[in-house]
KEKE-3310 file (N, C-alpha, C; in steps of 0.2 Angstrom, whole numbers, plus 5000, padded with zeros to 4 digits):
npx = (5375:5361:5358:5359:5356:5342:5342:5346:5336:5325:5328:5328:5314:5311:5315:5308:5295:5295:5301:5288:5277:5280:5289:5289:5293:5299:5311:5325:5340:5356:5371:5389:5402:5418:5428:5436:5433:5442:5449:5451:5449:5452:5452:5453:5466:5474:5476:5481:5491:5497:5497:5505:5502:5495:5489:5474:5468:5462:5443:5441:5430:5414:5399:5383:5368:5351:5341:5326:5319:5308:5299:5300:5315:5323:5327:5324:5331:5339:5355:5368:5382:5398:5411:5427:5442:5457:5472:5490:5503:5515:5529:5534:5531:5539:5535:5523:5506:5498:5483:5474:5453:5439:5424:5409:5392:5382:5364:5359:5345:5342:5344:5344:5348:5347:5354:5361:5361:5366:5369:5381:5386:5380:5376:5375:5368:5368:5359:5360:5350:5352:5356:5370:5381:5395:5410:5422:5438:5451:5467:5482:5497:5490:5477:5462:5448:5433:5422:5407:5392:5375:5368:5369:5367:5366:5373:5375:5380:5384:5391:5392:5398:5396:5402:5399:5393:5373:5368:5377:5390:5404:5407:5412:5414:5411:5411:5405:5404:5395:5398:5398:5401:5394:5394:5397:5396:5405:5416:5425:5443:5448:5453:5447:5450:5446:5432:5424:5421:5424:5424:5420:5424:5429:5426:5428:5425:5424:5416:5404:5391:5373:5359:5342:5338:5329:5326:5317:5308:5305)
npy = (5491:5494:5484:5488:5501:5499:5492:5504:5510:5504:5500:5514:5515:5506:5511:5522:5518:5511:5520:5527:5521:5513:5521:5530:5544:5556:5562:5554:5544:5547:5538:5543:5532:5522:5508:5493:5476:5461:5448:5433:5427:5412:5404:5414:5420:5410:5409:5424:5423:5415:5422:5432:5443:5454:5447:5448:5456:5465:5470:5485:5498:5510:5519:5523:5524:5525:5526:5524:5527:5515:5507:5508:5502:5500:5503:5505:5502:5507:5502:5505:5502:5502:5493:5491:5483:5481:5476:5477:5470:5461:5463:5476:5480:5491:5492:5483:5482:5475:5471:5466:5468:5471:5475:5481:5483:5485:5479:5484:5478:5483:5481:5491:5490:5502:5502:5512:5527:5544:5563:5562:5552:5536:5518:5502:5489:5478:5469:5466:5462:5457:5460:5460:5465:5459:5462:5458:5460:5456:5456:5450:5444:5433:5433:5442:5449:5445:5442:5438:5442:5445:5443:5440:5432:5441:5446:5456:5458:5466:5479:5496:5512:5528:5544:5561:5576:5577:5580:5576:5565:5553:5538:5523:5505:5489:5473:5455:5450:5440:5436:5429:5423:5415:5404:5410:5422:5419:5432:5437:5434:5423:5411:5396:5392:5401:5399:5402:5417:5422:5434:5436:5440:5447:5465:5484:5498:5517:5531:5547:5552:5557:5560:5563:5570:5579:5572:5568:5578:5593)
npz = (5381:5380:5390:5400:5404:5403:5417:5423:5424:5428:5441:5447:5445:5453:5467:5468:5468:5482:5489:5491:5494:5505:5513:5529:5528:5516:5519:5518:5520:5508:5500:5499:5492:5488:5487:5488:5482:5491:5481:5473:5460:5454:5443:5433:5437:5436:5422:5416:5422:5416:5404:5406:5412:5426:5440:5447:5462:5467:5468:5463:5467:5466:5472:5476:5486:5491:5504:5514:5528:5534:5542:5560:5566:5551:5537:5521:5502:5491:5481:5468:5461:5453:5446:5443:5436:5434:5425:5419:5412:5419:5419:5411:5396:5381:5371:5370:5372:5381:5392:5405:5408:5417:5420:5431:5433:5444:5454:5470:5482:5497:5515:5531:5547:5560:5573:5583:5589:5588:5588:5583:5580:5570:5568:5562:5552:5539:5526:5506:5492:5473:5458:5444:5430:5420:5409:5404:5396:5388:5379:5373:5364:5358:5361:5359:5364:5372:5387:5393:5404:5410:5419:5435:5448:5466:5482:5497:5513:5531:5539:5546:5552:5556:5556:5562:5563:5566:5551:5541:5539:5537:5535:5537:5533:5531:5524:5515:5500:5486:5471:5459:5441:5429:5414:5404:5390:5376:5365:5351:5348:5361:5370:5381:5393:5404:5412:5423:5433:5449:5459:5471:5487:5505:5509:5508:5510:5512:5513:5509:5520:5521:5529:5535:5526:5514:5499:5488:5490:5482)
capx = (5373:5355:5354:5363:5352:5334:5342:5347:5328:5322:5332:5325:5308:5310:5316:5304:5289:5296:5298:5280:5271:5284:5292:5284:5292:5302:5316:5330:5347:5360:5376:5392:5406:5423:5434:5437:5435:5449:5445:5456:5448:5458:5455:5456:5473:5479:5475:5482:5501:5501:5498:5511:5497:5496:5483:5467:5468:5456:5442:5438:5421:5410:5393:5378:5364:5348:5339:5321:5312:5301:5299:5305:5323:5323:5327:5325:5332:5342:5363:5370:5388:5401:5417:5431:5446:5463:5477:5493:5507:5518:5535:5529:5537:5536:5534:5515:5501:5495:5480:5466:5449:5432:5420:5405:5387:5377:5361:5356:5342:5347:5340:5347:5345:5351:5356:5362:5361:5365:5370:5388:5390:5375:5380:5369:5370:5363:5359:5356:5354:5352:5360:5374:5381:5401:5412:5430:5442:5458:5472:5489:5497:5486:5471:5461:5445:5426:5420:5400:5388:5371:5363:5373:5365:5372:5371:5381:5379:5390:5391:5394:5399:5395:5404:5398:5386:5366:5365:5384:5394:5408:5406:5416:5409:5412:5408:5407:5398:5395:5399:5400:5401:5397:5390:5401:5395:5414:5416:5431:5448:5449:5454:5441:5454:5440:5425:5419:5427:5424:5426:5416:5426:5425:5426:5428:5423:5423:5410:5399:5381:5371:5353:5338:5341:5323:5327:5313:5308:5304)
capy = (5498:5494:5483:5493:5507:5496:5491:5509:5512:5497:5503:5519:5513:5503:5515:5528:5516:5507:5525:5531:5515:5510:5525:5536:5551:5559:5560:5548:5543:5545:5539:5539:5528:5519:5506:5488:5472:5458:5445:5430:5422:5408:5402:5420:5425:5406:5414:5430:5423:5413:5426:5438:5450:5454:5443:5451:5453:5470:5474:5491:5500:5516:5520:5527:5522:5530:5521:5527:5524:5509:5507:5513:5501:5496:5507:5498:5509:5504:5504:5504:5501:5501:5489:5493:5480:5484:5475:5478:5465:5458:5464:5482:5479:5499:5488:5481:5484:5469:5472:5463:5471:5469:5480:5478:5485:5480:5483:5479:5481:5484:5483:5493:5490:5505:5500:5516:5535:5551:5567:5563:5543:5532:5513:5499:5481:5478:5466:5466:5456:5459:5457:5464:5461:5457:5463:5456:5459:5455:5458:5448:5443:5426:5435:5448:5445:5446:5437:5445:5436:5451:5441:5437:5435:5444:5447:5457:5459:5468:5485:5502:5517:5535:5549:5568:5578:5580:5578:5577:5559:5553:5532:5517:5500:5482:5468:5451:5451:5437:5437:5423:5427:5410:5402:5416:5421:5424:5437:5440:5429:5422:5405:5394:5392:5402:5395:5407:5422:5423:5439:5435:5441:5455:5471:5490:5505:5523:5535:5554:5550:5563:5558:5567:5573:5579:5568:5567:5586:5600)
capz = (5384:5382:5396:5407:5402:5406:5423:5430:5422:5432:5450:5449:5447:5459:5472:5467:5471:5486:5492:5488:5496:5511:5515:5533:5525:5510:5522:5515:5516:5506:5503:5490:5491:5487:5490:5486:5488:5490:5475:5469:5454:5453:5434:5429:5438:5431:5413:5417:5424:5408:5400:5407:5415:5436:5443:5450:5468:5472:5463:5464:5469:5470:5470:5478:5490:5494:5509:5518:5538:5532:5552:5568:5566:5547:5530:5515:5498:5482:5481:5463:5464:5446:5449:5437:5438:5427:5425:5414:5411:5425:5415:5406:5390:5379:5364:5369:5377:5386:5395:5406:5409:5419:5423:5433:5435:5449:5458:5478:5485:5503:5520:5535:5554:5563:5581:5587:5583:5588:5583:5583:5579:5570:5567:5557:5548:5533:5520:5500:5485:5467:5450:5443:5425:5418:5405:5404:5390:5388:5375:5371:5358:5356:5362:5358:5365:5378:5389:5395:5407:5412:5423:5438:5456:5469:5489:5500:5522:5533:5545:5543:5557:5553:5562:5560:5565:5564:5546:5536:5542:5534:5536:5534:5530:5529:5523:5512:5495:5483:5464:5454:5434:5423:5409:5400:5383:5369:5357:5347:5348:5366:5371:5383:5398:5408:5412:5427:5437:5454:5462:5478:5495:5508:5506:5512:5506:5514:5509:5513:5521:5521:5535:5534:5518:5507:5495:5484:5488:5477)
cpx = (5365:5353:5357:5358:5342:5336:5341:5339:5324:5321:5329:5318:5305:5309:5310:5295:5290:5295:5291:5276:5274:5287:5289:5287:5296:5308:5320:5337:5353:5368:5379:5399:5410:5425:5434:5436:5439:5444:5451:5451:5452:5460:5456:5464:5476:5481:5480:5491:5502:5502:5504:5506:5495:5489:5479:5467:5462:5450:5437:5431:5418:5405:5391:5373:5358:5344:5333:5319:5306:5296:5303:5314:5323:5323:5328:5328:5335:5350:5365:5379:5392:5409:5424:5439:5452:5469:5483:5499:5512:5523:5531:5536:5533:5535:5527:5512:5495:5491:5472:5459:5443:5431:5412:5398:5383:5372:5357:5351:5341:5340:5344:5345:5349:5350:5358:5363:5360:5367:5377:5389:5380:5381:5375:5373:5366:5362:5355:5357:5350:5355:5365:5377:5390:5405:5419:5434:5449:5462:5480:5490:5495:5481:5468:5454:5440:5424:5413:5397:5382:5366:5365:5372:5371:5370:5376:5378:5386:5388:5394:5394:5402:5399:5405:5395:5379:5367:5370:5389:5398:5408:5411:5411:5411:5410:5409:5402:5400:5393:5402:5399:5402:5392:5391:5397:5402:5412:5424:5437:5450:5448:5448:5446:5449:5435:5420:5424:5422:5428:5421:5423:5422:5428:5425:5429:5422:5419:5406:5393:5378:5363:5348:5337:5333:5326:5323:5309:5307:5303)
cpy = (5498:5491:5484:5496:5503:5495:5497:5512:5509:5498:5508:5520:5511:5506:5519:5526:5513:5515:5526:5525:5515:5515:5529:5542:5553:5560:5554:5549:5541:5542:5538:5536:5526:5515:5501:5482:5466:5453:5440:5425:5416:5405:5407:5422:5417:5409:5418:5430:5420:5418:5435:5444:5450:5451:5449:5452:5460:5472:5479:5496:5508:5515:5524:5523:5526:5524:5528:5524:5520:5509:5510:5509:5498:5501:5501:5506:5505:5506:5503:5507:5498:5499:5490:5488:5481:5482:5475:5472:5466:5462:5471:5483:5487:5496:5484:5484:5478:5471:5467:5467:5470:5476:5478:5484:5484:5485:5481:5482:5480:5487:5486:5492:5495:5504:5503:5521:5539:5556:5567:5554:5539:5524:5508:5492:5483:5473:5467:5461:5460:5454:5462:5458:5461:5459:5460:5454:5459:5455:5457:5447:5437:5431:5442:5447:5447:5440:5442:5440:5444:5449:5437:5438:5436:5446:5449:5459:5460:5474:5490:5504:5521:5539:5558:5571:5581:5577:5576:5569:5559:5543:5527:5511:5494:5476:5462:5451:5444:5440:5434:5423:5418:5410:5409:5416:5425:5428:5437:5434:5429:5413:5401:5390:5393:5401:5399:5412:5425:5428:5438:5438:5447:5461:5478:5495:5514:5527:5543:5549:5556:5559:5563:5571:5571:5577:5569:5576:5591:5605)
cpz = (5385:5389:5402:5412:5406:5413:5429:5428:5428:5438:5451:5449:5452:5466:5472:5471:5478:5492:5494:5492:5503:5517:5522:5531:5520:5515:5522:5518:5511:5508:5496:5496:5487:5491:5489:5487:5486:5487:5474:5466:5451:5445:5430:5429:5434:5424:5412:5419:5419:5404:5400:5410:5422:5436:5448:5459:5473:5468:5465:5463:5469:5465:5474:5480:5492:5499:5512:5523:5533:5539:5556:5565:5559:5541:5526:5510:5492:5483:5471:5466:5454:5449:5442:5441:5429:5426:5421:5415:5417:5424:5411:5400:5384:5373:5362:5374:5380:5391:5395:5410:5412:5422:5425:5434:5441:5454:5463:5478:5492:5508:5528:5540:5557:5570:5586:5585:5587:5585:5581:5580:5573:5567:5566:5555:5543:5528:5513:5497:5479:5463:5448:5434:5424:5414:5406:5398:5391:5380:5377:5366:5355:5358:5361:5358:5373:5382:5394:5399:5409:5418:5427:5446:5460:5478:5493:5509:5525:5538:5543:5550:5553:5558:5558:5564:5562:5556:5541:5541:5535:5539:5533:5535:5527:5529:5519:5505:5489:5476:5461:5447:5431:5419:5405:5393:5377:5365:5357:5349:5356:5368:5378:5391:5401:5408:5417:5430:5442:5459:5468:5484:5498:5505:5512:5510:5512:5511:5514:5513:5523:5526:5536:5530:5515:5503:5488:5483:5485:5480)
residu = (UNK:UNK:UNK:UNK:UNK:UNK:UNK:UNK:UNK:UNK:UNK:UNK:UNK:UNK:UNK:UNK:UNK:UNK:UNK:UNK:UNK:UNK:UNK:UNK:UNK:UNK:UNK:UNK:UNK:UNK:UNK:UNK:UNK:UNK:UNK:UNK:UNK:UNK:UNK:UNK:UNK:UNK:UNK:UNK:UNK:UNK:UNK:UNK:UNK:UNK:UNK:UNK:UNK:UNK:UNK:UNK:UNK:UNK:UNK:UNK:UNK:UNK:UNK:UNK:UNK:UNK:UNK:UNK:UNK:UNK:UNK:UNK:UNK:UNK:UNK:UNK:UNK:UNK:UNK:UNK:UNK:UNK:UNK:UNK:UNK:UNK:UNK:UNK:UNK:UNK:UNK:UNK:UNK:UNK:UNK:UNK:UNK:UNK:UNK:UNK:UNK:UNK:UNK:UNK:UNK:UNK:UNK:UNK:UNK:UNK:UNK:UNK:UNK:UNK:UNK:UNK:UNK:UNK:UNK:UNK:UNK:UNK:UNK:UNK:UNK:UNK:UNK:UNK:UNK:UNK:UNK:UNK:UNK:UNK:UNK:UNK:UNK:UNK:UNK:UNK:UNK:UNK:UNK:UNK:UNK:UNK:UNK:UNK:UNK:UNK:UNK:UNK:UNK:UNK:UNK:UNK:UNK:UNK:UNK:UNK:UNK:UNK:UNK:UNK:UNK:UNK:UNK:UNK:UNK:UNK:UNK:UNK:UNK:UNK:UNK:UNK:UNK:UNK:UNK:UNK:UNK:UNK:UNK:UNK:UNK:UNK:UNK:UNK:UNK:UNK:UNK:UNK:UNK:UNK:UNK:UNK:UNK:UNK:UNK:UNK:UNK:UNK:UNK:UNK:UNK:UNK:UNK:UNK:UNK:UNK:UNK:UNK:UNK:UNK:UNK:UNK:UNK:UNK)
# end
């Protein structure tokens, strides 16, 4: 929890000064977001069929983006993004409760090229990178057991289309994003089968954007 807690301290400093030095004006966008992206971890889901629990195969997303006009074609800004992946036993026996878990923090620092914009369509690429941190517990009847890593590079590029108007859109968004989880550190009773968990694919998320949004404002 602490180092969660320094990180969204850290991202918000960051944005706040990136704002304040780069920005030509208080006028930002935002955006929130859902949706997933497609994952197979191949030593995790081996684990996970041994162990009688549904192999991993989406791992699910929302967050928030705020993005500022650095230049005429180019917003830079901050995404934080919280992945929560949940799997329960293959066979649902009312006698246990077998369950595998990961959860993700993660935070881009994101650059946008908008390539065409009116009041009714805008449309962009973008790339980020950052860090993002790990959690993954699991529970059988051999195991009962973490596996953490907090310091996990990360970089995603891809394209988004907005469609609204003036200042309210409603955008879809895809893309490929890398996330490679090793050099694990165990807690609690969990076997050494797993060695990394590779959730790297694409992905696709839906989301509101809001555009020329006083952001910063009082």
């Amino acid at each position: 929890m602490q180092k969660f807690t320094s990180q969204l301290v850290l991202g918000v400093l960051l944005t706040f000064t990136a704002q304040s030095v780069f920005a030509k004006s208080d006028m930002g966008q935002g955006r929130l977001f859902l949706g997933s992206t497609q994952a197979d971890p191949k030593e995790l889901n081996t684990e996970l069929t041994t162990q009688g629990i549904k192999n991993v195969e989406l791992n699910n997303k929302f967050g928030v983006e705020i993005t500022f006009p650095t230049f005429e074609y180019l917003n830079l800004g901050l995404r934080y993004t919280y992945n929560l992946i949940s799997n329960d036993e293959e066979t649902p026996d009312p006698n246990t409760d077998y369950l595998a878990k990961a959860t993700q923090s993660s935070f881009l620092g994101v650059a946008r090229v908008p390539f065409y914009k009116n009041d009714f369509v805008h449309l962009d690429v973008f790339a980020g990178i950052g860090v993002n941190n790990l959690s993954y517990s699991i529970k059988t009847a051999s195991q009962d057991g973490k596996l953490e890593q907090s310091t996990i590079p990360t970089y995603a590029a891809g394209a988004s289309a907005s469609f609204g108007f003036k200042k309210y859109f409603v955008f879809f968004e895809g893309g490929y994003e890398s996330n490679l989880a090793k050099d694990l550190k165990t807690s609690g009773n969990i076997n050494a089968n797993v060695t990394k968990i590779d959730l790297t694919g694409s992905y696709f998320v839906i989301g509101l954007m809001f555009d020329g949004i006083p952001i910063f404002k009082m």
